[in-house]
SENUVO-251404 format. One record per residue (C-alpha): z negated, x negated, y negated. Coordinates in steps of 0.25 Angstrom, whole numbers, padded with zeros to 4 digits, always signed. Example, Ala and Ser with C-alpha at 12.3 -4.5 7.8 and 13.67 -1.06 7.14 Angstrom:
2
-0031-0049+0018/-0029-0055+0004/
***
This chain:
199
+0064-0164-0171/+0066-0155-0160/+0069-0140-0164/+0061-0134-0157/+0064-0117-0162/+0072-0108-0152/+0081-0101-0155/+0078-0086-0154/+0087-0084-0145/+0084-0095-0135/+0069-0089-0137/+0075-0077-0134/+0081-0083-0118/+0068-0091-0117/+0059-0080-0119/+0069-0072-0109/+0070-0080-0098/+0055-0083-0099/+0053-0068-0097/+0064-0067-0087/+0055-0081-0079/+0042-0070-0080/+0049-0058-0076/+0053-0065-0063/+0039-0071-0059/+0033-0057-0063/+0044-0053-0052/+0040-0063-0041/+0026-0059-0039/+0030-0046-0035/+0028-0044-0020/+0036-0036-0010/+0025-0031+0001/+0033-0028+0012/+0024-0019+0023/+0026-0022+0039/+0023-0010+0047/+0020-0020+0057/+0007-0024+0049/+0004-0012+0042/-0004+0001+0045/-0011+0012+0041/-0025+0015+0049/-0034+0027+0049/-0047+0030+0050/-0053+0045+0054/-0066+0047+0058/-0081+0051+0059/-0094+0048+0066/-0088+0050+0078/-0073+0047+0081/-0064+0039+0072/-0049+0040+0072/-0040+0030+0068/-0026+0028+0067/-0014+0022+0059/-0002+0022+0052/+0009+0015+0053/+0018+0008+0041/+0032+0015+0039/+0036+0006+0027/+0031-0002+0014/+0033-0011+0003/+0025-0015-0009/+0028-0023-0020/+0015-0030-0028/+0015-0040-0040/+0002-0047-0036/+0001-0052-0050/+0002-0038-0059/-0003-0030-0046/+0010-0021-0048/+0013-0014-0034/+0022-0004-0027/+0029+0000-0016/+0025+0010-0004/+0017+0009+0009/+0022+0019+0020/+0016+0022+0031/+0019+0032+0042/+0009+0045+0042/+0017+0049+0056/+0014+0037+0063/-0003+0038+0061/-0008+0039+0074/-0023+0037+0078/-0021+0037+0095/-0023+0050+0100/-0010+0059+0098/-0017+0073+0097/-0025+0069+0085/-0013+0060+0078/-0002+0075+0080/-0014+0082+0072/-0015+0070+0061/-0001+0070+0059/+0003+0087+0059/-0010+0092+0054/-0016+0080+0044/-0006+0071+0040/+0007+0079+0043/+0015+0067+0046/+0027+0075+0048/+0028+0080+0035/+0023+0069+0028/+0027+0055+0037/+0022+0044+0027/+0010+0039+0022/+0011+0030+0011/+0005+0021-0001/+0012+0018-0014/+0002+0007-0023/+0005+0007-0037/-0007-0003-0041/-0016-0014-0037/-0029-0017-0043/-0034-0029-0041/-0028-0043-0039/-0020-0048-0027/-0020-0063-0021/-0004-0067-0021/-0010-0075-0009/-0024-0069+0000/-0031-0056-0001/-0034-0048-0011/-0041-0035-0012/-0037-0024-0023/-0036-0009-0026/-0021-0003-0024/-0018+0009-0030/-0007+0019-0026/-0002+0031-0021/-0005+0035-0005/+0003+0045+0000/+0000+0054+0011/+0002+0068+0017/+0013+0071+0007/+0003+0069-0004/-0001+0055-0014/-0014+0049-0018/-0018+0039-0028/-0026+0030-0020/-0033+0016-0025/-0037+0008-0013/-0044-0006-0009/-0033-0015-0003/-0035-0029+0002/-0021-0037+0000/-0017-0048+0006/-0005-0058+0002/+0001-0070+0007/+0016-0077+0002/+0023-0068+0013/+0013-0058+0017/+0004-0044+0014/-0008-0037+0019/-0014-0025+0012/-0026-0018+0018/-0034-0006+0014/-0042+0006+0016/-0043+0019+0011/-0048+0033+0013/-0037+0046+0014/-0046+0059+0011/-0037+0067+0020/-0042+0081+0015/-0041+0076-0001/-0027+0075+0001/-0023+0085+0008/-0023+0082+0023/-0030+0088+0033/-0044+0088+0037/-0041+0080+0052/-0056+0083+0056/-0051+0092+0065/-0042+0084+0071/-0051+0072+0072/-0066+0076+0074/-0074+0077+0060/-0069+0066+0051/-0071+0063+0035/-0062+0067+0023/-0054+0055+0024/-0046+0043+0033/-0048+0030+0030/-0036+0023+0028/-0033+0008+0031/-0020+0003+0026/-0015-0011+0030/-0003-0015+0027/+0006-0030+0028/+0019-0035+0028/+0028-0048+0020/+0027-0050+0007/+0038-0055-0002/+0040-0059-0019/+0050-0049-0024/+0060-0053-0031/+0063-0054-0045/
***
């Protein structure tokens, strides 16, 4: 008859290597989301019943990493707050010395910390991030809709948010840009190559 009883020790390597095997699968389903500033952007909206401005960002660098499985993210988004620019030079020198003061404060930029929600390894997904947005020298928590898409080499994240201006410290532009509300509307899209990190 076959002794079938390991030895404590041999349990010991079994049970190690087994959690070794988990550790590294754990491991592989970890994204690296690489941002290309070729397919990236950052687009405004500011407006009234009468005239709407509209403008844009431009990506100055980013990397996320993301475990699809546990939802577990991080990383940084940056895009340029000296490059917004919405067409006409007369208005976009007053957004950037009187409202954003892109001199002083040359980045914009969003930290996730959280997603809510399940995301497709494979298709589109839509969720809730949470993270902190950074703007005018000053953070904000912010929990935002975002529609994601993955494929085995690629991603895509689009979403759209409101930034009350006033509320956080920036100046009213109304005087810069006819009557306008309390708030620009934000739409962030963002895409570049993604690859499994390594173990």
């Amino acid at each position: 008859m076959l002794d079938l009883v390991i030895k404590p020790s041999k349990k010991a390597v079994i049970v190690g290597l087994i959690t070794l095997a988990l550790v590294c699968v754990a491991s592989a389903q970890e994204l690296v989301l690489q941002c290309d500033a070729t397919q990236s952007a950052a687009d405004f909206t500011l407006g009234d019943v009468l005239h709407t401005v509209k403008g844009s960002f431009t990506l100055k660098r980013g990397e996320i990493r993301f475990d699809p499985v546990s939802g577990k993210i991080g990383g940084e988004i940056v895009f340029d707050a000296t490059s917004g620019h919405s067409g006409n030079q007369g208005r976009d020198r007053k957004m950037h010395t009187e409202v954003l003061e892109s001199a002083r404060f040359p980045e914009i930029s969003f930290r996730p910390d959280r997603v809510d929600g399940k995301v497709s390894p494979v298709g589109t997904s839509t969720v809730q991030v949470h993270g902190i947005f950074s703007i005018h020298g000053a953070e904000h928590e912010i929990n935002v809709p975002a529609e994601v898409t993955l494929s085995s080499d690629r991603w895509t994240v689009k979403t759209h948010f409101p930034v009350p201006y006033g509320k956080w410290g920036m100046k009213n532009p109304s005087v810069l840009f006819l009557r306008v509300g309390d708030s620009v509307d934000i739409d962030l899209h963002v895409a570049g190559s993604a690859t499994t990190a390594q173990p």
